[in-house]
C-alpha positions, 0 to 999 in steps of 0.5 A: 565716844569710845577711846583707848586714850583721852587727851584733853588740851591741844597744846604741846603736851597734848599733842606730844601725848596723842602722837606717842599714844596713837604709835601704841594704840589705835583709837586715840582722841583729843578733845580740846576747848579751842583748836588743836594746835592754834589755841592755848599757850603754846602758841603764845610762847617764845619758842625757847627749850632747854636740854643737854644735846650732849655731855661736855658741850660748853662744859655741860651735863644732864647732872648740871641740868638737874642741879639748876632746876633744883637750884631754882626751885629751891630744894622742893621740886619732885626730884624723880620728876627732875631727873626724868626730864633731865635724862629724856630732854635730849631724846625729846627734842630730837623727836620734835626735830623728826617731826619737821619742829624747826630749830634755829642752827649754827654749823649743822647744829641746834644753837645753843645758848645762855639764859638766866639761871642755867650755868651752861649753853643749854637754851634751844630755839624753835626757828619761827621766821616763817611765822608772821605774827609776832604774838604766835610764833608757837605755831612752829612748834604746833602745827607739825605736831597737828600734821602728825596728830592727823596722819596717825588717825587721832580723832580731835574733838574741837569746842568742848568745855570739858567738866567732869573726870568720871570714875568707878570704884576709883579707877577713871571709866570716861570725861565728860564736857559740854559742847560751846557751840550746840546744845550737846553734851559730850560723854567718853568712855576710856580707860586712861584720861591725860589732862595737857589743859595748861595753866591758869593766866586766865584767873588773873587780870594781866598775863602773858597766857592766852585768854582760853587758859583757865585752869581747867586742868587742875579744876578737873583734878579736884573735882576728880579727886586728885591732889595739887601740889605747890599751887602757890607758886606763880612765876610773873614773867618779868618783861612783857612788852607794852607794845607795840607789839604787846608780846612777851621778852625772851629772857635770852638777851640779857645773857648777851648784853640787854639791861634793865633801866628805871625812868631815870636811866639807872641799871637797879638790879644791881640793888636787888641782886649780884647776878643783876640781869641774870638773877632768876625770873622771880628776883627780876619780876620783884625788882621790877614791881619794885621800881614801878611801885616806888614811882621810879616806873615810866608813864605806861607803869613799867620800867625799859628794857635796853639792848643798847650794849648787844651789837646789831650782829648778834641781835639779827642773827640770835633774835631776828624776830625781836630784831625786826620787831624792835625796828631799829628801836633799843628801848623798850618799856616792859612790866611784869605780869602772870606768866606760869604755873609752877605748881599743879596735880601732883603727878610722878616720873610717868605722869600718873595721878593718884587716881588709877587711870588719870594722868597729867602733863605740860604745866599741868602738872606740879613738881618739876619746877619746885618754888621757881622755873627755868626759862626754857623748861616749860616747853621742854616739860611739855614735849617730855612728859606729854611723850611720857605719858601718852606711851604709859597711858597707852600701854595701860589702856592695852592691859584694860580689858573692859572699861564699865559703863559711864555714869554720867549723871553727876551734877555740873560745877555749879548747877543747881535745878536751874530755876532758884535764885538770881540771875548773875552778871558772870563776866562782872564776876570773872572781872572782879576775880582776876582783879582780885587775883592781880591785886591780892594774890600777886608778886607780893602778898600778905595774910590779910590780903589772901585771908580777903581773897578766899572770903571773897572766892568762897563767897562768889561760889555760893551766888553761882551755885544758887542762881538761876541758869536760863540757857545753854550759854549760861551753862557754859559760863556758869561752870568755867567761872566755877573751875576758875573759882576752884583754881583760884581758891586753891592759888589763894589758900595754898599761899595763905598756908605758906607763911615764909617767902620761897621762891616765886611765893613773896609773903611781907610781915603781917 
């Protein structure tokens, strides 16, 4: 299949990309491992965004914006990046808002409120009372996307695993996936290829993220060629709820009130840190494991989250859908667990890779958020540099005059000639890895434990690349195990080389 511009993910990136693309060229199209608009993590998310609608409102600037993110990202963000997304947040959102993305409001206006890390009232809500699940409330975010996305003619391709960024004379020519449920393999010829794959949650044993968020993006960068960057840091969201329902907690309501508790009723973040439940993500999550760890955890292995102090009023009219989901209830347990990925491929302000050709976007992407992430920026990201890199890819594809025929013969992850070796039990071997993940490249980490992480990895690649691979469906396993192998791999070594704690990354003494 031809293309102008080749998407690949279906989230808010992608879809934010392939809407930007297709208003420049015509044959735009979106290959994706799930369903457009209603897999991945977007759908997953909480629904919050940051951005300064306005200079001076609550004492607010897009210069403050820049300066907190860098703040939390401890001085190693890719600053371009950071002010890019400052300075375009604004335009982003008013674009979701004219194509029909509905925001919570307050007297004709986006509500606006607080949320750890960022010194003003910046932090937006995608309005998802219409939605009914509790567990995917993203898709107010999603689908007028999707609806736009099919009124502007982009071709969604569904179901493909998509493994290879092809390339000649290192220039991208086309991508190339394997179809999950027929016996096809799926060859693009384009010019300009933009990676929206999300995150990694997938590689570890408890996340936040959806289970079809592999890494696929950063696998495909790799194998294309391209560089990570800041691949240690591993946001672990503080508070997921243990249920029921089992969803992940805005951070918003502790800026109202909402409190951390241990078994014994003790608010302990005031041992960890002055801002208490205002610290950044990464300071709350420690504390939590902490506590848990320590023994000072509940029965479930978590600790509570209590919104006693928030009255009802503000409850029901900032957090409806947690207000009813909470059912009367003003404690709940909640655990840290793997939520974001701070690093990724090493892209500039447009989203361009050092490959020519090949662009990155949504989490992705590394840079922007340097060694720790604002709540509310990730959505932000996605929307603003998804916008960026559409429109850039596009114009790219409309100077390309010929795009040189696809060799697309190269050997898939993993594959050998599909007869030597043994036959390897690969969800045993998914299993064993994400455990390992959790447990040795997690919150707190130490060189012994990382060093046993890689060896156990490498190890793992060498047995998939030497067994025997009998049917279609093994194939299909064999080279998404082999991705989150690669991703691993990469998460493990980069936090191996980072000897001190900074940020999200936590390195105890050897």
């Amino acid at each position: 299949m031809d293309a102008d511009v080749l998407i690949i993910g279906g989230g808010l990136a992608g879809l934010m990309s392939a809407i930007e693309a297709a208003r420049i060229v015509r044959n735009v199209v979106l290959v994706t491992k799930g369903l457009a608009g209603k897999s991945g993590n977007t759908i997953m998310s909480r629904n919050g965004m940051a951005a300064v609608l306005e200079e001076g409102y609550d004492g607010d600037s897009v210069e403050k914006h820049v300066e907190d993110t860098v703040k939390a990202g401890k001085q190693i963000n890719n600053i371009n990046m950071v002010e890019v997304f400052a300075k375009t947040a604004c335009e982003a959102i008013k674009r979701l808002v004219d194509l029909g993305v509905p925001f919570l409001m307050e007297n004709g206006s986006l509500l606006r409120k607080g949320s750890p890390g960022h010194s003003c009232k910046r932090f937006l809500t995608v309005d998802s009372s219409a939605v009914r699940s509790p567990q995917t409330k993203g898709l107010a975010l999603t689908l007028p996307l999707v609806r736009e996305v099919v009124r502007l003619g982009v071709r969604v391709v569904e179901g493909v695993l998509m493994t290879d960024v092809l390339k000649h004379e290192d220039q991208v020519v086309g991508a190339r996936g394997l179809d999950r449920k027929k016996e096809k393999i799926w060859v693009f010829r384009t010019s300009s290829v933009i990676l929206a794959c999300g995150g990694a949650g997938g590689v570890y044993f408890l996340s936040t993220n959806s289970a079809d968020v592999t890494g696929d993006g950063y696998a495909l960068a790799l194998r294309a060629g391209a560089g990570l960057r800041d691949m240690e840091f591993v946001q672990f969201h503080p508070a997921v709820a243990l249920g029921p329902p089992r969803m992940v907690m805005s951070t918003a309501p502790f800026a109202d009130g909402a409190v951390l508790r241990n078994k014994y009723g003790e608010r302990y973040m005031v041992h960890y840190s002055p801002d208490m439940e205002m610290a950044t993500r990464d300071v709350m999550a420690r504390a939590n494991f902490n506590e848990i760890n320590a023994g000072r955890g509940t029965e479930q292995v978590s600790v509570y989250m209590d919104f006693t102090a928030i009255p009802e009023e503000v409850m029901s009219k900032n957090y409806s859908d947690l207000y009813s989901c909470l059912k009367g209830r003003q404690v709940i347990e909640v655990a840290p667990a793997m939520h974001f990925m701070m690093g990724g491929v090493a892209v500039d302000g447009m989203g361009r890779t050092d490959i020519d050709g090949l662009y990155a976007a949504g989490e992705t992407a590394g840079g922007l958020h340097g060694a720790n992430r604002l709540a509310g920026n990730a959505l932000t990201e996605a929307a603003v540099f998804g916008m960026i890199a559409g429109r850039d890819a596009a114009q790219r594809a409309k100077r390309i005059k010929a795009v040189p025929k696809v060799i697309s013969d190269r050997p898939l992850f993993g594959q050998n000639n599909g007869t030597k070796g043994s036959t390897l039990n690969v969800s045993e071997i998914r299993k064993t890895v994400r455990k390992i993940m959790g447990k040795k490249v997690a919150l707190v980490r130490n060189g012994a434990e990382l060093e046993e992480a890689v060896s156990v990895i490498k190890d793992f690649k060498k047995q998939l690349f030497n067994s025997n691979i009998r049917d279609w469906n093994e194939l299909l396993e064999h080279c998404q195990l082999f991705m989150m192998l690669d991703v691993g791999e990469a998460i493990a070594e980069a936090a191996l080389k980072r000897k001190e704690s900074l940020g999200a990354h936590y390195r105890e003494e050897d």
